[in-house]
Backbone as a printed PyTorch tensor [residue, N CA C, xyz], in Angstrom:
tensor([[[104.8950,  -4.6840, -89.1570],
         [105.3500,  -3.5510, -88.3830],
         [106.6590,  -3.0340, -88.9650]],

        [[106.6340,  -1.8570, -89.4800],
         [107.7630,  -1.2280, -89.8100],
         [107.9370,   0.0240, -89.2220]],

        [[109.0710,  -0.1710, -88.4580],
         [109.2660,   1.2980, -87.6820],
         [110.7660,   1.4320, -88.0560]],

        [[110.3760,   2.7660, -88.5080],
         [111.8410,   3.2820, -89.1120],
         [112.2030,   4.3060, -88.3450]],

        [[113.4600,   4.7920, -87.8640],
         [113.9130,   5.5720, -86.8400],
         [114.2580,   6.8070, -87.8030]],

        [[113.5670,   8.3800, -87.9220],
         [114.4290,   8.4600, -88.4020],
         [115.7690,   9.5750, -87.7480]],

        [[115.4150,   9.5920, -86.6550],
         [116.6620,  10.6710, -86.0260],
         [117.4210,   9.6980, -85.3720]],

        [[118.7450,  10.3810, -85.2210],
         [119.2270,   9.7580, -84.1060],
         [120.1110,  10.6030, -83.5390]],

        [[120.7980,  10.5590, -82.6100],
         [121.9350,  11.2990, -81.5740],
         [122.7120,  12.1830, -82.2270]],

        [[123.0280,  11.5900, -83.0810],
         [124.2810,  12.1930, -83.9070],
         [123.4540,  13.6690, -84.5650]],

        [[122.5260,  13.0740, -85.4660],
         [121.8760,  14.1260, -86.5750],
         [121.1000,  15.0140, -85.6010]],

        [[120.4380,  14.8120, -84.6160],
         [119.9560,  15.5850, -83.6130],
         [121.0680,  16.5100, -83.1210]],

        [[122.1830,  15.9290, -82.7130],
         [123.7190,  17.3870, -82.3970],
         [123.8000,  18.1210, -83.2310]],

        [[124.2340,  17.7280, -84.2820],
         [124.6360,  17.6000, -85.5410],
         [123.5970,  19.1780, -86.8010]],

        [[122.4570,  18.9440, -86.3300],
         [121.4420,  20.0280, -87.0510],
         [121.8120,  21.4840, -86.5430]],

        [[121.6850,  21.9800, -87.6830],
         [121.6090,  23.2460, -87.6570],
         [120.6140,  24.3840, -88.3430]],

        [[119.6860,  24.9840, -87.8260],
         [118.6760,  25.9740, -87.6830],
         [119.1520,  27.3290, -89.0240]],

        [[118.7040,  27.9530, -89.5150],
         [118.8330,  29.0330, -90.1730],
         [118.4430,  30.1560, -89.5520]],

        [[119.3690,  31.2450, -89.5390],
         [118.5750,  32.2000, -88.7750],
         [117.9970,  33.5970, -89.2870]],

        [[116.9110,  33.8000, -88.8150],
         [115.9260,  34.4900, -89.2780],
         [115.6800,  35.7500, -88.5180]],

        [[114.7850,  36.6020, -88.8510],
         [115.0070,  37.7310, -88.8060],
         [114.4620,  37.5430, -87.2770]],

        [[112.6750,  37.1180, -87.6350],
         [112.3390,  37.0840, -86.6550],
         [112.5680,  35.2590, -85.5980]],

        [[113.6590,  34.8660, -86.1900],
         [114.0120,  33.5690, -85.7080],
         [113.2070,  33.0830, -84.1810]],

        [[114.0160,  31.9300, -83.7390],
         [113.7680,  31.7460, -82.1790],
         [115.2230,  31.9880, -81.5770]],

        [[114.9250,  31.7230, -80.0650],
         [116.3200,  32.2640, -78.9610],
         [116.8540,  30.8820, -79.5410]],

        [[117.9130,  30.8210, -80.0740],
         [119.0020,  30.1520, -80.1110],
         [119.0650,  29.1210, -78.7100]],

        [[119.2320,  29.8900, -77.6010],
         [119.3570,  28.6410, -76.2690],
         [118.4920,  27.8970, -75.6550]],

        [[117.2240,  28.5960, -76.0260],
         [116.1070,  27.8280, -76.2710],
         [116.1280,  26.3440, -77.0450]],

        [[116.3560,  27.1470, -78.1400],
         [116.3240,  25.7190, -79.4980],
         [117.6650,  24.6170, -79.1580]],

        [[118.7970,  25.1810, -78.8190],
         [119.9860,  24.3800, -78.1060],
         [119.2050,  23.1600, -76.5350]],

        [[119.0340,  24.0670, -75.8390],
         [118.4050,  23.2260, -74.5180],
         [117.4590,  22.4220, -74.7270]],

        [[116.5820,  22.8590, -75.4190],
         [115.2470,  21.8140, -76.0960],
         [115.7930,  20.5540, -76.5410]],

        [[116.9750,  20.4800, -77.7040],
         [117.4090,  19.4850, -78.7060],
         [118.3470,  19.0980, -77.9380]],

        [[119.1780,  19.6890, -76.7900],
         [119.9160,  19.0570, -75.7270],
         [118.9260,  17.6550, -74.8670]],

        [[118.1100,  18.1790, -74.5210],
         [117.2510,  17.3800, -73.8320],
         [116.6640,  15.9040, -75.2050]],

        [[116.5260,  16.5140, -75.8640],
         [115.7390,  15.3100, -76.9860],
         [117.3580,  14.1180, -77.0680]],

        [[118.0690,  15.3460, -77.4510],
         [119.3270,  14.2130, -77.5310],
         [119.8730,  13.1270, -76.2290]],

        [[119.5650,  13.7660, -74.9670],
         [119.6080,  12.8520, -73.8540],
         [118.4430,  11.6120, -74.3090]],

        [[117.7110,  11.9470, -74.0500],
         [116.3110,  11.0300, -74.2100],
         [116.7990,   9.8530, -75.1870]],

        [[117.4960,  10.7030, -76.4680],
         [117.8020,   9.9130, -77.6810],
         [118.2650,   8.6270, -76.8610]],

        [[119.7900,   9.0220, -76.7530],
         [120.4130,   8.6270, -75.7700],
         [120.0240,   7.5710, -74.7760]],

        [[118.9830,   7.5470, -74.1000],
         [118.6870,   6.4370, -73.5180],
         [117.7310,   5.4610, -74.0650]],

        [[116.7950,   6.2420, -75.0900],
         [116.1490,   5.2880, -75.6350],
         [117.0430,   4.6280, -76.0990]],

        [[117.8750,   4.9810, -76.8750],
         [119.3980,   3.9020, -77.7640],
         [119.7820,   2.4770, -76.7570]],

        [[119.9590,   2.9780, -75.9400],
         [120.7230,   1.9930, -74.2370],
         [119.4870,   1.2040, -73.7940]],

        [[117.9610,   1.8450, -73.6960],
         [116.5600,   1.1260, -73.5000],
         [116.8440,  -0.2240, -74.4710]],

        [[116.9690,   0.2600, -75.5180],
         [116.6740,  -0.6550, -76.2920],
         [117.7260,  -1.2940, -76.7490]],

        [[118.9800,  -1.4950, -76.3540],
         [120.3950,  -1.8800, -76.7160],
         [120.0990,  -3.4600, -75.0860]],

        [[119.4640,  -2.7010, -74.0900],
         [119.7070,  -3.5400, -72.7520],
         [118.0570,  -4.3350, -73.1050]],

        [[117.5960,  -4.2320, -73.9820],
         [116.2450,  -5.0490, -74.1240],
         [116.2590,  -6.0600, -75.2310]],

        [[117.3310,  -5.5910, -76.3710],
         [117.3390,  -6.9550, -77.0480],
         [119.0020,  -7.8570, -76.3480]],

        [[119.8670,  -7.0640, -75.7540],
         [120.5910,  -8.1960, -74.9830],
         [119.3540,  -9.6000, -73.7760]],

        [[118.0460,  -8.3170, -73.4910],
         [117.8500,  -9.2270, -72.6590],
         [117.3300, -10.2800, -72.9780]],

        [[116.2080,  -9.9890, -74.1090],
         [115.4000, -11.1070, -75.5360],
         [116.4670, -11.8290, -76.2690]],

        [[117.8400, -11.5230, -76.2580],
         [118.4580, -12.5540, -76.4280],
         [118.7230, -14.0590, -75.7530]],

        [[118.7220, -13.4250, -74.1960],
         [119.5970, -14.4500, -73.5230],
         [118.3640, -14.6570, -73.4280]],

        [[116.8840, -14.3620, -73.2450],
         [115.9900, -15.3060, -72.8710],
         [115.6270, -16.1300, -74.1770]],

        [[115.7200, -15.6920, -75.1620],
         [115.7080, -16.6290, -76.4500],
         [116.4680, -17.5590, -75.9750]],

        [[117.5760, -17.2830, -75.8970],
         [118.5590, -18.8250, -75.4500],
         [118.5590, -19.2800, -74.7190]],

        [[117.5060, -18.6490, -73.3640],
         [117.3400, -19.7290, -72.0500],
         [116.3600, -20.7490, -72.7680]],

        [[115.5290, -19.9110, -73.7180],
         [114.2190, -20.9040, -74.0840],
         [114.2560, -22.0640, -74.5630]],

        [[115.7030, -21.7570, -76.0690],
         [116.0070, -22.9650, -76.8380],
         [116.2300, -23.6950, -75.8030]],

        [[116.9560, -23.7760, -74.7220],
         [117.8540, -24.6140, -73.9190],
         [116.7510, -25.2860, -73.6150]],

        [[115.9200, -24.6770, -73.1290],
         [114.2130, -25.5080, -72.3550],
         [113.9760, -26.1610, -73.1580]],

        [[113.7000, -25.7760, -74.3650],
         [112.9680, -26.8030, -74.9540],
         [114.0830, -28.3410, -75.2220]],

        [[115.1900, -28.0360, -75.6320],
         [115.8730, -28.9480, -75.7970],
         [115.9220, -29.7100, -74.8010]],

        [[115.9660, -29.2150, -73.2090],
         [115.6930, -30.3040, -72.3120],
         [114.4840, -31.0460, -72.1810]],

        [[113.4080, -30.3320, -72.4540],
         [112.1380, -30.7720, -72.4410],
         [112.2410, -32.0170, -73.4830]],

        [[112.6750, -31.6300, -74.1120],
         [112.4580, -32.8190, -75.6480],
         [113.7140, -33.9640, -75.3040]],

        [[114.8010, -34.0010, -74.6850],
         [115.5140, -35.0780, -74.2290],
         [114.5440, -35.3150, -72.9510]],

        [[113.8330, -34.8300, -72.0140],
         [113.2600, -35.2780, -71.1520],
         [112.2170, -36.1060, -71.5720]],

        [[111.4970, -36.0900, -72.5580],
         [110.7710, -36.6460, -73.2210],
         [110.8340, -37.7500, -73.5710]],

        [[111.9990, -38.0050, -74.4260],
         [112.9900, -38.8160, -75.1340],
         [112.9440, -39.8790, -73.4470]],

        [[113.8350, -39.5370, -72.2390],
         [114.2200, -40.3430, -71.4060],
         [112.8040, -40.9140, -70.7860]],

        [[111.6080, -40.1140, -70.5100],
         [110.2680, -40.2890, -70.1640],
         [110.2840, -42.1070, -70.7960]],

        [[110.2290, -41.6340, -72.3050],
         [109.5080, -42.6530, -73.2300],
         [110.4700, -44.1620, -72.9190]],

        [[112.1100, -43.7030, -72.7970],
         [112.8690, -45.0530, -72.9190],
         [112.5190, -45.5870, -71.2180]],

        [[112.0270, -44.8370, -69.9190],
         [111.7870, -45.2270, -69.1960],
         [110.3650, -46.3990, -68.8570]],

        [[109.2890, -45.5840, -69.8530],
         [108.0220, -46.1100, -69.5720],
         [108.5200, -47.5790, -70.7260]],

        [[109.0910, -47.5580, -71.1130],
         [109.5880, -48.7210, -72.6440],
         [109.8850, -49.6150, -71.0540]],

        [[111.3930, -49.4630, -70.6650],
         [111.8690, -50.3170, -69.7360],
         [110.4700, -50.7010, -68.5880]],

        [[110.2190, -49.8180, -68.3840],
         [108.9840, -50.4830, -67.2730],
         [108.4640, -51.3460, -67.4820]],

        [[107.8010, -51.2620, -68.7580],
         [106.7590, -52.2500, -69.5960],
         [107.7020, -53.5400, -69.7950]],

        [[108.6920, -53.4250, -70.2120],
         [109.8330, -54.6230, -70.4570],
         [109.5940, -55.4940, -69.2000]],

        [[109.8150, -54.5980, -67.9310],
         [109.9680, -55.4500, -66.8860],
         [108.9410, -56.5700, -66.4170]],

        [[108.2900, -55.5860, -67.0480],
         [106.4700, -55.7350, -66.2380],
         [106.1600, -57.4550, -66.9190]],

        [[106.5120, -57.2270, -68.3460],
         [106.2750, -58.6050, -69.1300],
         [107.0580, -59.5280, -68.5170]],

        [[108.3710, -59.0460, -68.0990],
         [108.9170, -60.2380, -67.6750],
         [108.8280, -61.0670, -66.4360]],

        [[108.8430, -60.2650, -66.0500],
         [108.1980, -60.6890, -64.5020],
         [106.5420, -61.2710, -64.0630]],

        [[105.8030, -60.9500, -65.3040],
         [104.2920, -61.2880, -64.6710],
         [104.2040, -62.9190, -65.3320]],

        [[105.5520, -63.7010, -65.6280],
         [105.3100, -65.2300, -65.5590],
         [105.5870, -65.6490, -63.9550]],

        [[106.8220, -64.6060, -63.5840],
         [107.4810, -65.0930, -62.2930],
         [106.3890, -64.8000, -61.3150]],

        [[105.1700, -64.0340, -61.3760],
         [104.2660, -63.5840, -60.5130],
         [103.1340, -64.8150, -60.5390]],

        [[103.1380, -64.8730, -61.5090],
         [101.8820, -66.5140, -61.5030],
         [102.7510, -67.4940, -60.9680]],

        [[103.5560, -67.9600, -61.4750],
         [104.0510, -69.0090, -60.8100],
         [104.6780, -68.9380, -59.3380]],

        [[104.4010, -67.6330, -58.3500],
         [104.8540, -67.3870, -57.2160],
         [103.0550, -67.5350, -56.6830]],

        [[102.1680, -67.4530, -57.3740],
         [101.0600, -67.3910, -57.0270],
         [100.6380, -68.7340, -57.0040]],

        [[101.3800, -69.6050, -58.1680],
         [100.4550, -70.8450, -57.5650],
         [101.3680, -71.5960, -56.4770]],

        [[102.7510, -71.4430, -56.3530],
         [102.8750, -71.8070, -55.3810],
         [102.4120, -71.7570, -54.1650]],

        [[102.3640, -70.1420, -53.5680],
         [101.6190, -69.8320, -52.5260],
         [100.1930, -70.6960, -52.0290]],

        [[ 99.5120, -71.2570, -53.3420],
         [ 98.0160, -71.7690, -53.7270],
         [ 98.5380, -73.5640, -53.4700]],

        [[ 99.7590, -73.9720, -53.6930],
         [ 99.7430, -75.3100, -53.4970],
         [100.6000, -75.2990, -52.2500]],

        [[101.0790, -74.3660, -51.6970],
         [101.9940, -74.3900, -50.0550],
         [100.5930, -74.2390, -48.7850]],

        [[ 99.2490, -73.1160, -49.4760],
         [ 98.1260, -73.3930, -48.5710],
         [ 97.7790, -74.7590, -48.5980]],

        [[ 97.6020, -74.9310, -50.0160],
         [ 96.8030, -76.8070, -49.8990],
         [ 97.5770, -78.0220, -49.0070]],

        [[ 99.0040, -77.7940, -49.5290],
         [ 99.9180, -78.6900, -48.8490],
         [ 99.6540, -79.1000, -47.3810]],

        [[100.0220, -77.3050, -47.1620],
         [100.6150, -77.1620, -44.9940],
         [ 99.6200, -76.5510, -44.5460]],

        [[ 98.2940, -76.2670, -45.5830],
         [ 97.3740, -75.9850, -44.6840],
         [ 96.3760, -77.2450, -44.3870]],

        [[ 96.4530, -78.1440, -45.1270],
         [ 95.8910, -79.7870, -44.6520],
         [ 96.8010, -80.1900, -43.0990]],

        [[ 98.0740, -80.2760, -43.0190],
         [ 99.0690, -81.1970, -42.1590],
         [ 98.4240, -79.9850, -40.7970]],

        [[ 98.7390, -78.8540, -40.8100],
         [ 98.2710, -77.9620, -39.7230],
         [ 96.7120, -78.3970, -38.8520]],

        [[ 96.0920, -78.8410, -39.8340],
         [ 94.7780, -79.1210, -39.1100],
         [ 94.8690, -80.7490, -38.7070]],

        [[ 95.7470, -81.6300, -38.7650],
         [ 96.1800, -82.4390, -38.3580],
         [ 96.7350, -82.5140, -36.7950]]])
């Protein structure tokens, strides 16, 4: 895509007409290019307030992603620690299990006594 501008505000004031025999009304051709030059004019500001705005959303985006990708990062060192725990603890879980298994055998014999 190449779009090349080629008027702008200035050269739009700025032009000047030759005049001819059977020319046009002068205030005609003034009011006409008055009006184009407004227009100019805001298209300039349209598009001055549209890449300020594609800016800052460019830079809301980087920001996202950069959190996304440390969120990621903390995701992974979390599910790491989980798993850590998980190993360590599933000796302390058997051996809470056979106790439970030799406290039935124990006090559940003397109870029926």
């Amino acid at each position: 895509m190449d779009y090349k501008i080629q008027l702008t505000p200035k050269k739009i004031l700025n032009k000047e007409f030759k005049v001819d025999f059977k020319g046009y009304n002068s205030a005609e051709v003034d009011y006409f290019l008055d009006t184009i030059l407004a227009d100019y004019e805001n298209f300039a500001k349209i598009i001055e307030f549209a890449n300020k705005e594609l800016e800052e959303l460019e830079n809301e985006n980087k920001k996202l992603k950069e959190e996304i990708a440390q969120l990621s990062r903390d995701k992974s060192v979390a599910e790491e620690s989980v798993q850590n725990l998980e190993e360590q603890l599933s000796p302390q879980v058997d051996i809470l299990k056979r106790l439970s298994l030799l406290e039935k055998a124990v006090f559940g014999n003397r109870s029926a006594e």
